[in-house]
C-alpha positions in Angstrom: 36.9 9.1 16.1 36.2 6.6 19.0 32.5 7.6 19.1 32.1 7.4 14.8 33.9 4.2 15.0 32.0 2.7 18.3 28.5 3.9 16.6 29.1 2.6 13.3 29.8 -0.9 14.8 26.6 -0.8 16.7 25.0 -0.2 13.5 26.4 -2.8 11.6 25.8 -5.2 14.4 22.3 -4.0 14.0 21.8 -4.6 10.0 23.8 -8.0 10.3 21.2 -8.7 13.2 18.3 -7.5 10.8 19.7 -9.1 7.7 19.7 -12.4 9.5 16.0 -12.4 10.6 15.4 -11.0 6.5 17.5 -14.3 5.3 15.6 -16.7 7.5 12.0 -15.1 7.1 12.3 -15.4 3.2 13.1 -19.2 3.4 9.8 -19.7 5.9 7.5 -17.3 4.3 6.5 -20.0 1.6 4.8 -21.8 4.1 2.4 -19.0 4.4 1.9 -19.1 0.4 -1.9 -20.3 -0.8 -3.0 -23.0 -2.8 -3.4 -22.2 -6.7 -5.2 -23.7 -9.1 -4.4 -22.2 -12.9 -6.3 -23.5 -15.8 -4.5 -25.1 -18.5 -6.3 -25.9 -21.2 -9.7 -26.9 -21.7 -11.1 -29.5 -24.7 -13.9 -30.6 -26.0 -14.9 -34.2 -25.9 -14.0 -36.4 -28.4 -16.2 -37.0 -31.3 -18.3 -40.1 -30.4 -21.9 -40.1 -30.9 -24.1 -41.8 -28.1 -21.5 -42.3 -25.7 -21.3 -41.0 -22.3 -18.1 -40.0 -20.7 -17.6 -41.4 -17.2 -14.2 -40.6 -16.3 -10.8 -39.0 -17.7 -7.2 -38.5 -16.1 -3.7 -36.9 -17.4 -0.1 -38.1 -16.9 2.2 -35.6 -14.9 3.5 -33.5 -17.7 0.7 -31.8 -19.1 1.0 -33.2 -22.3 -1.2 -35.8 -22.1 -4.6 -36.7 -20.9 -7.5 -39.6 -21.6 -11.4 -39.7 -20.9 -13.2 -43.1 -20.8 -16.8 -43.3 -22.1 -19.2 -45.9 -21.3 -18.8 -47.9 -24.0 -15.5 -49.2 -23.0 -13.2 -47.1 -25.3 -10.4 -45.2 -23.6 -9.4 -41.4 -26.1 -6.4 -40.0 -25.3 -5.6 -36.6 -26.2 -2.2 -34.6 -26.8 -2.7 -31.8 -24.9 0.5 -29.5 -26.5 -1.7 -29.7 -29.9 -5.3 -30.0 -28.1 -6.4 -32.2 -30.2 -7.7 -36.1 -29.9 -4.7 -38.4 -31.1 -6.4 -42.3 -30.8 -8.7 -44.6 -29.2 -8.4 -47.8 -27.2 -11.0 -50.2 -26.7 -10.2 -51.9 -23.3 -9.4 -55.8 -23.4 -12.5 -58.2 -24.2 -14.4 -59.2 -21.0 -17.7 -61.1 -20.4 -20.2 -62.4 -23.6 -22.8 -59.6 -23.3 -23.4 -58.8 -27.4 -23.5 -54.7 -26.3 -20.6 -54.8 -23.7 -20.9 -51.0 -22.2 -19.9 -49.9 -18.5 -22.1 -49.5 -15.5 -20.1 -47.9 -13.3 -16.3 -46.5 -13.2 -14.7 -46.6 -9.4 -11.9 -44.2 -10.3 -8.4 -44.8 -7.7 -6.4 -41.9 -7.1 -3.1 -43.8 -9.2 -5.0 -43.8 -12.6 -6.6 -47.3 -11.6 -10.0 -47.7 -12.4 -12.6 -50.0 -11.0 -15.1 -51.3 -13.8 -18.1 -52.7 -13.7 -19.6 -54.1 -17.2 -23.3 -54.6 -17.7 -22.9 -58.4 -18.0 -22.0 -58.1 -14.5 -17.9 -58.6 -15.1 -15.6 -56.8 -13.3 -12.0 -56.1 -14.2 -9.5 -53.2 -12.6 -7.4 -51.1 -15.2 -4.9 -49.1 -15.0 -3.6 -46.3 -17.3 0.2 -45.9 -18.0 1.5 -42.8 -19.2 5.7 -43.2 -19.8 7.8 -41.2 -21.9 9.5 -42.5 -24.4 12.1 -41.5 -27.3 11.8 -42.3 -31.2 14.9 -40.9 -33.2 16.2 -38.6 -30.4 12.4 -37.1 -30.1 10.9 -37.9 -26.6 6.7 -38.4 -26.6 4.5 -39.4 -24.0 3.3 -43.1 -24.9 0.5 -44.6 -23.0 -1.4 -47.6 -22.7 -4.3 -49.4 -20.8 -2.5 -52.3 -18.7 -5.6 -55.0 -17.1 -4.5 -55.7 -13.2 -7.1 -58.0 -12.5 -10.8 -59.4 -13.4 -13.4 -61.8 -12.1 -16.5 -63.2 -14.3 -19.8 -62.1 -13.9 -21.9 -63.1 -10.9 -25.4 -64.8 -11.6 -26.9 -61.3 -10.2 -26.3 -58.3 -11.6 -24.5 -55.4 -9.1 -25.5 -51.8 -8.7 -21.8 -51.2 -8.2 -18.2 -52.7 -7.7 -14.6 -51.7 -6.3 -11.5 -53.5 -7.1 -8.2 -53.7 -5.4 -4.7 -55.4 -5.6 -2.5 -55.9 -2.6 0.9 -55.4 -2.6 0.7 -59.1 -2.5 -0.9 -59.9 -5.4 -4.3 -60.5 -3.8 -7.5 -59.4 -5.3 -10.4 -58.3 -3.8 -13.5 -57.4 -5.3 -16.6 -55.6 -3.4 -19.8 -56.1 -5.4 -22.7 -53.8 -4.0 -26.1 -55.0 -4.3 -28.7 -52.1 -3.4 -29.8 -51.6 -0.9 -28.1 -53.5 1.6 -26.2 -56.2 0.8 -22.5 -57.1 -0.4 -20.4 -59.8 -2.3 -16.7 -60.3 -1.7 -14.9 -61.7 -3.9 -11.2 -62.5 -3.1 -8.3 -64.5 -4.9 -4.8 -64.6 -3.5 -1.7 -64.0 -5.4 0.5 -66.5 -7.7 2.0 -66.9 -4.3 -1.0 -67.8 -2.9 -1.5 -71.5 -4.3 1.9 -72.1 -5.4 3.4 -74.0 -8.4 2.3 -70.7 -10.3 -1.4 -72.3 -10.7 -4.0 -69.9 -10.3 -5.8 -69.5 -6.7 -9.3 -70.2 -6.0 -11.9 -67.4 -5.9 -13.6 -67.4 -2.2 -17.0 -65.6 -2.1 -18.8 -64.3 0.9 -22.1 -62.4 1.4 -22.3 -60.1 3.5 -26.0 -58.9 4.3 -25.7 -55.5 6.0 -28.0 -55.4 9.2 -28.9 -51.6 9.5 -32.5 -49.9 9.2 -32.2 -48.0 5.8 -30.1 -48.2 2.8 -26.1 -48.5 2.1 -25.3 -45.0 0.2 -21.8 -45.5 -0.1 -19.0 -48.2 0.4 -14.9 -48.0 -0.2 -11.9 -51.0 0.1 -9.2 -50.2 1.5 -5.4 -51.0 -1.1 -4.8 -53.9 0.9 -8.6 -55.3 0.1 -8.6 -56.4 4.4 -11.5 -53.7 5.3 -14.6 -53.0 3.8 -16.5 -49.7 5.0 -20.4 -48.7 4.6 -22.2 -45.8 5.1 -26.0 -45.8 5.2 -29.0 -43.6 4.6 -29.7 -42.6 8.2 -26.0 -42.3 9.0 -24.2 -45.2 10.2 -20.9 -46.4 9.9 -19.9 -49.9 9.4 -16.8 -51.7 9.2 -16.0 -55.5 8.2 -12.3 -56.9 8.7 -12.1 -59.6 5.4 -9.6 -62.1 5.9 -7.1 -63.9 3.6 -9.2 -67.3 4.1 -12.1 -65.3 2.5 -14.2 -64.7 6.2 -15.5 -61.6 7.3 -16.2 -60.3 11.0 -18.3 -56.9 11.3 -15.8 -55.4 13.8 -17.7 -51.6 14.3 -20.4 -49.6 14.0 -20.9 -46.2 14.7 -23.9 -43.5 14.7 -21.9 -41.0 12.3 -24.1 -38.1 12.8 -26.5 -37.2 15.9 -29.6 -36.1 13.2 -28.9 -38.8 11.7 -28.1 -37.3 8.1 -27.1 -39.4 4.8 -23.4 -40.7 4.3 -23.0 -39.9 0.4 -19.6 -40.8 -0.2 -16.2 -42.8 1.4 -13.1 -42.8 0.8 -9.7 -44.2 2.5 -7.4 -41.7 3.1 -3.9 -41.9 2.3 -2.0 -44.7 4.5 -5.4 -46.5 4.7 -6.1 -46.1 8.3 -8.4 -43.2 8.4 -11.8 -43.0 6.3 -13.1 -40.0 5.4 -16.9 -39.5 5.3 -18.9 -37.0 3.2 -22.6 -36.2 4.1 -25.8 -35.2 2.5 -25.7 -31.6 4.2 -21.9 -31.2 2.8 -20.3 -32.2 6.3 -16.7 -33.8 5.7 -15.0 -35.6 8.7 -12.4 -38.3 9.4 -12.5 -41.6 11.2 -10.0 -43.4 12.7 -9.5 -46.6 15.2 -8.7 -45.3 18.0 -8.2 -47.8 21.3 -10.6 -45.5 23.2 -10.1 -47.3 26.9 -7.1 -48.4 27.1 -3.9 -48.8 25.1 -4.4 -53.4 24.9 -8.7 -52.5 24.4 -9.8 -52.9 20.8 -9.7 -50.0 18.4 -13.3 -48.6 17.0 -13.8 -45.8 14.9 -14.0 -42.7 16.4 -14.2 -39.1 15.1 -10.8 -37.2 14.7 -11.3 -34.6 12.1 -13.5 -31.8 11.2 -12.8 -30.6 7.7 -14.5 -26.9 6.6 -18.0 -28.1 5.0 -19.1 -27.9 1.2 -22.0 -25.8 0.6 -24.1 -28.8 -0.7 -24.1 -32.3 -0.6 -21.1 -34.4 -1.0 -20.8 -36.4 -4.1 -17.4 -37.8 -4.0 -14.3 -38.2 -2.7 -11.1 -38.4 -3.6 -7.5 -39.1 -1.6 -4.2 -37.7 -2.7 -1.7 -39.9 -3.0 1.4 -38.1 -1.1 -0.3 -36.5 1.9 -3.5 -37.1 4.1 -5.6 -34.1 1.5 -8.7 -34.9 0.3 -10.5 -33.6 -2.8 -14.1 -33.2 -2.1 -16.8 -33.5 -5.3 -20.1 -31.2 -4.1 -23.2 -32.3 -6.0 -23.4 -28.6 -7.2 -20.2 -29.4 -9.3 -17.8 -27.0 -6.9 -14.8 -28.6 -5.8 -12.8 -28.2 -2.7 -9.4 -29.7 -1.9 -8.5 -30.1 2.3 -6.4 -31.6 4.6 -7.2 -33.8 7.5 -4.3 -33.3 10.2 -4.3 -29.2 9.5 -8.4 -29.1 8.9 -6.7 -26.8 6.4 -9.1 -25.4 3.1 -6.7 -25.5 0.7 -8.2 -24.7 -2.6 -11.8 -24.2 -3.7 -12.8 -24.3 -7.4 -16.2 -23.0 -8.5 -15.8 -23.6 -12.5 -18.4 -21.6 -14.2 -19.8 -25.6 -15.6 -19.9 -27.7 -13.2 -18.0 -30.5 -12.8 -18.9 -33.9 -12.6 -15.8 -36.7 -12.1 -12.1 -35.2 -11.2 -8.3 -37.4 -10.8 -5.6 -36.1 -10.0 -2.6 -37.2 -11.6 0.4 -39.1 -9.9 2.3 -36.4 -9.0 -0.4 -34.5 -7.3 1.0 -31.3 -9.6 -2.2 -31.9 -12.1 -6.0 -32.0 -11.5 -8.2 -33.4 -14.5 -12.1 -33.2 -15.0 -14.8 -33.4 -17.2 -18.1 -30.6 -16.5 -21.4 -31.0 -17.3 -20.9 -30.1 -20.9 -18.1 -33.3 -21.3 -15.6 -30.9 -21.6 -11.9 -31.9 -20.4 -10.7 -29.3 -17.9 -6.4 -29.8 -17.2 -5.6 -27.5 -13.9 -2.0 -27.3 -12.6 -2.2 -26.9 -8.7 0.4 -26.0 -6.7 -0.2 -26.7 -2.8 3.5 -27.4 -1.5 2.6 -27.7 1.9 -0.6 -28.6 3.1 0.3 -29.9 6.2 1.2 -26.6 7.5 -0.5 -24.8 9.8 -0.9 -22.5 13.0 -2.7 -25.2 15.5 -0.3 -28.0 13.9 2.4 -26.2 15.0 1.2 -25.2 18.6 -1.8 -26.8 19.0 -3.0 -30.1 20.1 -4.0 -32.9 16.8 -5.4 -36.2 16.8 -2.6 -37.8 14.5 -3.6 -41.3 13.1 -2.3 -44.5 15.1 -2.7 -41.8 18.5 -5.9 -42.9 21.1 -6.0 -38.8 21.4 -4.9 -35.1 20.4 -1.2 -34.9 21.5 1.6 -32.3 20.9 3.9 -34.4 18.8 7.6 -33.7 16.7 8.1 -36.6 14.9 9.2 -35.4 11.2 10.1 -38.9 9.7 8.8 -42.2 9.7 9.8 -46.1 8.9 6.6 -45.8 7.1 6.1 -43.2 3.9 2.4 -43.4 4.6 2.9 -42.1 8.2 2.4 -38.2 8.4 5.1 -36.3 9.4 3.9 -34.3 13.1 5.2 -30.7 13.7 4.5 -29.4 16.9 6.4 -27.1 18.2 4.8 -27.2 21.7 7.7 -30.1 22.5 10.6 -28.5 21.7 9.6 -25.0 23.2 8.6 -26.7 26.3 12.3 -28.5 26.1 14.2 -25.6 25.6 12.5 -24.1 28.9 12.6 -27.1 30.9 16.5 -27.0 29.8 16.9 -23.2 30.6 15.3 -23.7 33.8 17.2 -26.4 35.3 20.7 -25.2 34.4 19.3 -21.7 36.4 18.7 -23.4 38.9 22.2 -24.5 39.1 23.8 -21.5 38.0 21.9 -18.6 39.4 22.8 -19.1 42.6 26.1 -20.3 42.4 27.0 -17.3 39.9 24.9 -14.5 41.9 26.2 -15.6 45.8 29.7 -16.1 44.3 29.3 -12.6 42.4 28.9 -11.2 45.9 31.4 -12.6 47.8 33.7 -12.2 45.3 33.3 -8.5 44.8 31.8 -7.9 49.1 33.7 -9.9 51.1 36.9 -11.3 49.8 40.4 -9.8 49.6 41.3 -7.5 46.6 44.2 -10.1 45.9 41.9 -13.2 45.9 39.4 -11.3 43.6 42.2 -10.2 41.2 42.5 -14.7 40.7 39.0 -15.6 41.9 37.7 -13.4 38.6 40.0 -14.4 35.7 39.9 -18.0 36.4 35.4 -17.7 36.1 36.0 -16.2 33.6 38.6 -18.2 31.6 35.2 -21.0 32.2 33.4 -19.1 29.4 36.6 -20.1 27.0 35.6 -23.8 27.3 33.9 -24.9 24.0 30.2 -25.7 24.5 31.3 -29.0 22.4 33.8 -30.1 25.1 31.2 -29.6 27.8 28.6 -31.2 25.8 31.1 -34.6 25.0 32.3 -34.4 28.7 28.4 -34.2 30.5 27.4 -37.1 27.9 30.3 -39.7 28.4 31.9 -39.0 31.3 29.4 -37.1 33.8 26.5 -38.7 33.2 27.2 -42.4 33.5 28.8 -41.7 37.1 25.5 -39.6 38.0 23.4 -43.0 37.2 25.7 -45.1 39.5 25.1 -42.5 42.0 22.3 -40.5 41.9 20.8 -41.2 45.2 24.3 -39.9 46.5 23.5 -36.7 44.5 20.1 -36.4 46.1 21.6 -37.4 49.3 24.5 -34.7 49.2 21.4 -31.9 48.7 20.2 -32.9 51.8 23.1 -33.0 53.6 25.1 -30.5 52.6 22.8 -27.6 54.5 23.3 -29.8 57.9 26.9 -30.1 57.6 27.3 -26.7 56.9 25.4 -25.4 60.1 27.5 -28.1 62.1 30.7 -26.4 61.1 29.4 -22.8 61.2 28.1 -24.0 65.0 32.3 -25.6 65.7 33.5 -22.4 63.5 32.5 -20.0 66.6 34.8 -21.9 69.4 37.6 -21.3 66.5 37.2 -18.1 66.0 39.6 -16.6 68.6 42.7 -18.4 66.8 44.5 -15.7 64.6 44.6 -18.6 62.2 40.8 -18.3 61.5 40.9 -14.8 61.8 42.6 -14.3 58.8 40.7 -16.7 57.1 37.6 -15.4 57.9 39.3 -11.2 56.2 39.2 -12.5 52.5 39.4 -16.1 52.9 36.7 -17.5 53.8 36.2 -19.6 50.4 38.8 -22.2 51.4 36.6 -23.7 54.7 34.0 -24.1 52.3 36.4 -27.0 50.8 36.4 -29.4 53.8 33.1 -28.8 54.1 31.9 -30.2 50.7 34.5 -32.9 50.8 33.2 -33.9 54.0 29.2 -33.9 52.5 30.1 -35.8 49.8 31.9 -38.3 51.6 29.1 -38.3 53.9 26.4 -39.0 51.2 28.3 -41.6 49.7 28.1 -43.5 52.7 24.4 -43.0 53.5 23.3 -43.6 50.1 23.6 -47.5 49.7 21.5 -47.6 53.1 19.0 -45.0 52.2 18.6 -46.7 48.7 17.8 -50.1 50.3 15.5 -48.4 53.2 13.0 -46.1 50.8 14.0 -47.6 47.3 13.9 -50.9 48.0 17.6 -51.2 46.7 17.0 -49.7 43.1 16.2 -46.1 42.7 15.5 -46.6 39.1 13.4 -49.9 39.0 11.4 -48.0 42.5 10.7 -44.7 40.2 9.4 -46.6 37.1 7.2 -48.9 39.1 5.9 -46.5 41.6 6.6 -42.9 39.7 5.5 -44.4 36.2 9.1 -42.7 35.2 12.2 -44.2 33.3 15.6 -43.0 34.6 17.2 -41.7 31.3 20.9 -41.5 31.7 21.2 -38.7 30.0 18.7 -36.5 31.9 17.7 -32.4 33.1 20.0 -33.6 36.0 22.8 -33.8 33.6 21.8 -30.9 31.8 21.4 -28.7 34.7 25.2 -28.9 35.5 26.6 -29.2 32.1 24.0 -26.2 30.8 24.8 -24.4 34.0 28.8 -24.9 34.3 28.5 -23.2 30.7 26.2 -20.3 32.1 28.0 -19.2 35.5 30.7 -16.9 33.5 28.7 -14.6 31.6 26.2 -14.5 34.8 29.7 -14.0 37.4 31.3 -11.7 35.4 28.1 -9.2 34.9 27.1 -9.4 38.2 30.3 -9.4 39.7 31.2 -6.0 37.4 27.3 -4.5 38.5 28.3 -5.2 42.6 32.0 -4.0 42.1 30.8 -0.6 40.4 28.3 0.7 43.3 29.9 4.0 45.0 32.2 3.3 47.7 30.7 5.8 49.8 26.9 4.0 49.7 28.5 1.0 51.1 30.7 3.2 54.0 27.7 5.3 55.1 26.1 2.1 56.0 28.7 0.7 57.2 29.5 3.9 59.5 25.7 3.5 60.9 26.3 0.3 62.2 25.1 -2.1 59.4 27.4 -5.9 58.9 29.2 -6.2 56.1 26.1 -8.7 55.3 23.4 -6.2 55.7 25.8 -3.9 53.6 25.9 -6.1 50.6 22.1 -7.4 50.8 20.2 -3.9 51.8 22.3 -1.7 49.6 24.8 -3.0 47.3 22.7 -5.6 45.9 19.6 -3.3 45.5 21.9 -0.3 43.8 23.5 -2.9 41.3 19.7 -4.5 40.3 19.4 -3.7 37.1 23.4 -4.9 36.6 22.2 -8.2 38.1 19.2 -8.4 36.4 20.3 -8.0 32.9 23.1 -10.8 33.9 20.5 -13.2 34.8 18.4 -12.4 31.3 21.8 -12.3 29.1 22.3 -16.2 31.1 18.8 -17.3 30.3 19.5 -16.5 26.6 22.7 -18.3 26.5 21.6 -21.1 27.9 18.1 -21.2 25.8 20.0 -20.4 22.8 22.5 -23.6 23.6 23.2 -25.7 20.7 26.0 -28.5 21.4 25.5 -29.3 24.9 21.7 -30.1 24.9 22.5 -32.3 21.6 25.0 -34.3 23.1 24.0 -34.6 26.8 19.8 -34.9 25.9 18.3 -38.1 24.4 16.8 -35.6 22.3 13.4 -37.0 23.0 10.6 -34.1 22.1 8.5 -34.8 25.3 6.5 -32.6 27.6 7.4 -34.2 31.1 8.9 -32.0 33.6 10.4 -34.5 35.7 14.5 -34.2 35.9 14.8 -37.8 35.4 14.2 -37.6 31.2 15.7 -35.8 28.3 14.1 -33.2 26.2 14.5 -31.6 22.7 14.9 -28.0 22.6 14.9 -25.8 19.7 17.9 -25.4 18.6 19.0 -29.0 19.5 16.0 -29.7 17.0 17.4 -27.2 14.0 20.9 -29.1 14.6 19.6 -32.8 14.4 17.2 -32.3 11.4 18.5 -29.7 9.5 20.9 -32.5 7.7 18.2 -34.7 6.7 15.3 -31.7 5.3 14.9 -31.6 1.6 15.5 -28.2 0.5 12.6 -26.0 -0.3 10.6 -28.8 1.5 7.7 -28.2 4.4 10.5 -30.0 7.1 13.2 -27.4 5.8 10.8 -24.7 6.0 9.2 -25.1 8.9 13.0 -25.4 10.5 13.5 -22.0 9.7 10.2 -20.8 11.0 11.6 -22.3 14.6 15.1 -20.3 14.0 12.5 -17.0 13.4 10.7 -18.4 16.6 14.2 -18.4 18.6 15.0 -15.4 17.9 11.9 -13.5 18.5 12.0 -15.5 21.9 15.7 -14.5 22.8 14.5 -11.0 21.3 11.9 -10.6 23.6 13.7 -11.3 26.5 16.9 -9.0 26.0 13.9 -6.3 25.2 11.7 -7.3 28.5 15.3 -7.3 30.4 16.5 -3.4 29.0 12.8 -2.3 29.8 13.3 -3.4 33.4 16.7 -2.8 33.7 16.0 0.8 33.1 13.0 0.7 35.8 15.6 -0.8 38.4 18.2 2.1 37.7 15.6 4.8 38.1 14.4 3.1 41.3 18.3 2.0 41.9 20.1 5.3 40.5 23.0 6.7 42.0 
């Protein structure tokens, strides 16, 4: 009965185990999960003779959509009944007799940039909002004007539009082949009194060898960005006051290949740049000598190239994805930080113009034929991949490729950074230290407890290590952080100090131990006891550090250990440090360590340890050259089963860390570790989103690590007793 009942607990230990892994596999699988792109419908275009059709977009319920043609006129179309409900000629602009458009800019928000052929521009924006009419809801839309400025006496090849978040507009008027007008007016604010501001115009006349071939504004209408024919990059910085500096230029390409299309991606801080032979890369500002040099535009990402020639681009508006336009009419959607290929569409017409709409959950176009193609897209998490996760990316706003966590922002244009290569490193660095500390004190105490002291003292010494494992990892966590730490900053020179000294004291006393050996007194300390001389001999370190310290901080440290390590070390003293860590992490470790190693020693044969003692070995040679070898793979497992308690530590690394993801080794900082991380964020991830997600790939990550390691330890551990066997 003992056997069936002992073997069916081992197996349901081993299906709750597996059921576990199951649970937390199936929430990060998704991650793993492809774009899709599913057609929805597909119409014809509305029935308007002559007219070309320059743009469209949809609202974010599939049920409606709208296609501009060139002669102004917005049709939108009810795409539950397919069919073309009404037109809307845009507002009056200009005093041309045959008003028609130039050029559409389209924005990734349903804003469009027009240019009329008297030379007028005006920005537009289409509004889709539901509405309900006697308890029926309906989409209702309409064609709101943001902004417009007259015509200039010369007429443009093409124009972009923005409006700042502070009202001001900004117009870029290109005139081919190399040279640019600026138009900007502040907002009401801007003048004051409500009266309308002035319009400042500047020309900008672009100094390169060949031809402009693309141009883009950033929202806030501050930078305007070329590219040319033979592959330059240029960047001007347009002030409030209407000036404009030329702050970089950069050789894009080494052959020197076209730039054929721009476009900001999402936060406005990196551009990204499509080229004739279908290249697409990203350019940031990057401070490339120095953290206080100027930033310049520098190469950061490689995207996967477009089989032909890039025709536009096209940001999303809730990640850093961008959808590339090849001039073959196949489209591609990617994303910079994960140089991910997310989606490719090869439409059996090919397409021409594409927007996306607000939610990012829809993709409208019209193909060569001026058909209306509505795709639903699903791509929940772009920003996920293998080499974010563990290898090293150029985020945006970094002077190079780092390992970074940071999964939240003061900004919602900042990108969220998931590398795991901080928090692995952190739980190590944690595991080690508190090793350090433990191993030693568990394993030499192991020994003596179960070699060299009396079977009385052993019968306390054991129970009371072990009662240290009842301790809640909460109440050594809250302990280390408020109590243990702040006296370890007042005093940890005296720390280092009592390291050094503790090993000389200890030979001093062993050397005045031998004259007091031939008392009975010692004697009987020495059979079992031995344990309480170690007591005045800490003591006496300890007092002995405390009294050096002050004199060996003002001799080597000039009188500050912490303001000597930052200036000279380039390392701040965290109070809540590895140092902190390493006791509170070990104090929690030494039981299960002890009380393993303790059971492996006590269990060798009796009669191993009196042959050797009968052929003349110490007690010390005894317990070194044969019990410790025989008990090895006891040992060993201890020390595996303590480094997967301690890397497996939840409260004590939370509380006594500053929970700073950083890879420095140096004892004097905090870290993140794993599970410290799944503790602190967990609380704040969206369900079903890439932060919860990816959370739950780091729980699969612990556990294939602690896995690992118990399987790497039973492997050896069954080596050692074949070696070891007795």
């Amino acid at each position: 009965m003992a056997r069936w009942i002992i073997s069916a607990g081992g197996m349901g230990v081993i299906v709750c185990v597996l059921t576990m892994l199951v649970l937390i596999l199936s929430v990060a699988l998704p991650l793993f999960r492809p774009a899709a792109a599913v057609l929805k419908t597909r119409l014809p275009s509305p029935a308007v003779s002559g007219q070309r059709l320059l743009t469209a977009g949809m609202d974010d319920f599939f049920e409606s959509a709208f296609v501009l043609d060139d002669a102004g006129v917005c049709h939108f179309a009810d795409l539950l009944t397919r069919q073309w409900t009404d037109a809307v000629p845009l507002a009056p602009l200009g005093t041309a007799a045959a008003r028609s458009l130039l050029s559409v800019t389209p924005h990734p928000d349903l804003r469009l940039s027009l240019l009329w052929n008297d030379g007028a521009a005006q920005l537009v924006r289409i509004v889709f909002r539901p509405e309900f009419t006697d308890g029926k809801r309906h989409i209702a839309h309409a064609v709101e004007t943001l902004a417009a400025f007259p015509a200039l006496q010369e007429m443009p090849t093409a124009s972009k539009m923005t409006v700042s978040e502070e009202g001001a507009v900004t117009q870029a008027a290109f005139f081919a082949p190399d040279r640019f007008v600026v138009r900007r007016q502040a907002g009401a604010d801007g003048d004051g009194e409500g009266a309308a501001a002035p319009i400042r115009t500047l020309d900008i006349a672009v100094d390169a060898a060949d031809a402009v071939t693309a141009f883009t504004l950033d929202k806030a209408g501050a930078n305007l960005y070329a590219g040319t024919r033979d592959g330059l990059l240029l960047h001007w910085e347009i002030a409030a006051d209407g000036g404009a500096t030329l702050k970089d230029w950069v050789q894009a390409f080494a052959d020197r290949r076209a730039v054929t299309a721009l476009a900001m991606v999402f936060g406005d801080l990196s551009l990204a740049v499509g080229d004739a032979d279908g290249g697409i890369t990203t350019w940031s500002p990057v401070s490339l000598y120095g953290p206080q040099t100027a930033k310049r535009l520098e190469l950061t990402h490689h995207l996967p190239s477009h089989r032909g020639p890039v025709a536009a681009l096209l940001p999303t508006l809730h990640d850093k994805g961008v959808i590339i336009l090849g001039a073959d009419g196949t489209l591609q959607v990617s994303h910079m930080t994960s140089e991910r290929l997310l989606l490719t569409l090869r439409p059996d017409s090919p397409l021409r113009q594409v927007q996306l709409s607000l939610q990012g959950n829809g993709l409208a176009a019209l193909d060569a034929q001026g058909e209306l193609n509505i795709w639903q897209l699903r791509n929940p998490h772009p920003e996920f991949s293998w080499r974010v996760l563990f290898g090293k990316v150029w985020f945006e706003n970094y002077d190079e490729p780092s390992f970074v966590w940071q999964s939240s922002s003061a900004n919602d244009d900042a990108e969220a950074k998931y590398s795991f290569v901080p928090l692995v490193f952190g739980s190590l660095k944690a595991t080690l230290y508190a090793m350090l500390f433990a191993l030693p004190l568990a394993l030499f105490g192991a020994i003596y407890t179960s070699q060299f002291t009396s079977h009385e003292m052993r019968a306390f010494i054991k129970p009371t290590v072990e009662v240290m494992a009842a301790i809640p990892s909460v109440v050594i966590g809250f302990l280390a952080a408020l109590w243990l730490a702040p006296r370890v900053e007042r005093a940890v020179v005296a720390v280092f100090t009592f390291a050094l000294v503790l090993p000389f004291v200890t030979v001093l006393f062993l050397v005045g131990w031998q004259r007091l050996r031939r008392f009975d007194l010692a004697k009987r300390i020495e059979h079992g006891y031995a344990f309480l001389a170690v007591v005045p001999i800490i003591a006496f370190a300890a007092a002995l550090a405390a009294l050096l310290a002050p004199g060996i901080e003002s001799l080597f440290f000039h009188g500050d250990f912490k303001l000597w390590l930052f200036q000279h070390g380039g390392t701040r003293y965290d109070q809540r440090n590895s140092l902190i860590i390493a006791f509170a992490l070990g104090f929690a470790v030494i039981p299960i360590i002890f009380t393993i190693t303790e059971d492996a020693l006590s269990n060798v044969p009796k009669s191993l340890k009196a042959a050797s003692l009968a052929l003349g070995a110490s007690r010390w040679q005894t317990a070194w050259r044969v019990v410790l070898p025989s008990a090895s793979p006891g040992v060993f497992a201890a020390m595996i089963i303590g480094f997967g308690r301690a890397v497996g530590e939840t409260m004590i690394v939370l509380m006594a860390t500053g929970n700073t993801p950083i890879l420095d080794p140096s004892p004097f900082n905090g870290m993140r570790t794993l599970a410290a991380n799944i503790a602190v964020e967990i609380p704040e991830a969206p369900e079903g989103g890439t932060l919860f997600r990816i959370l739950f790939l780091s729980a699969v990550l612990l556990f294939l690590l602690t896995s690992v390691l118990n399987t790497a330890a039973e492997l050896i551990r069954h080596r050692l007793r074949k070696r070891f066997g007795y």
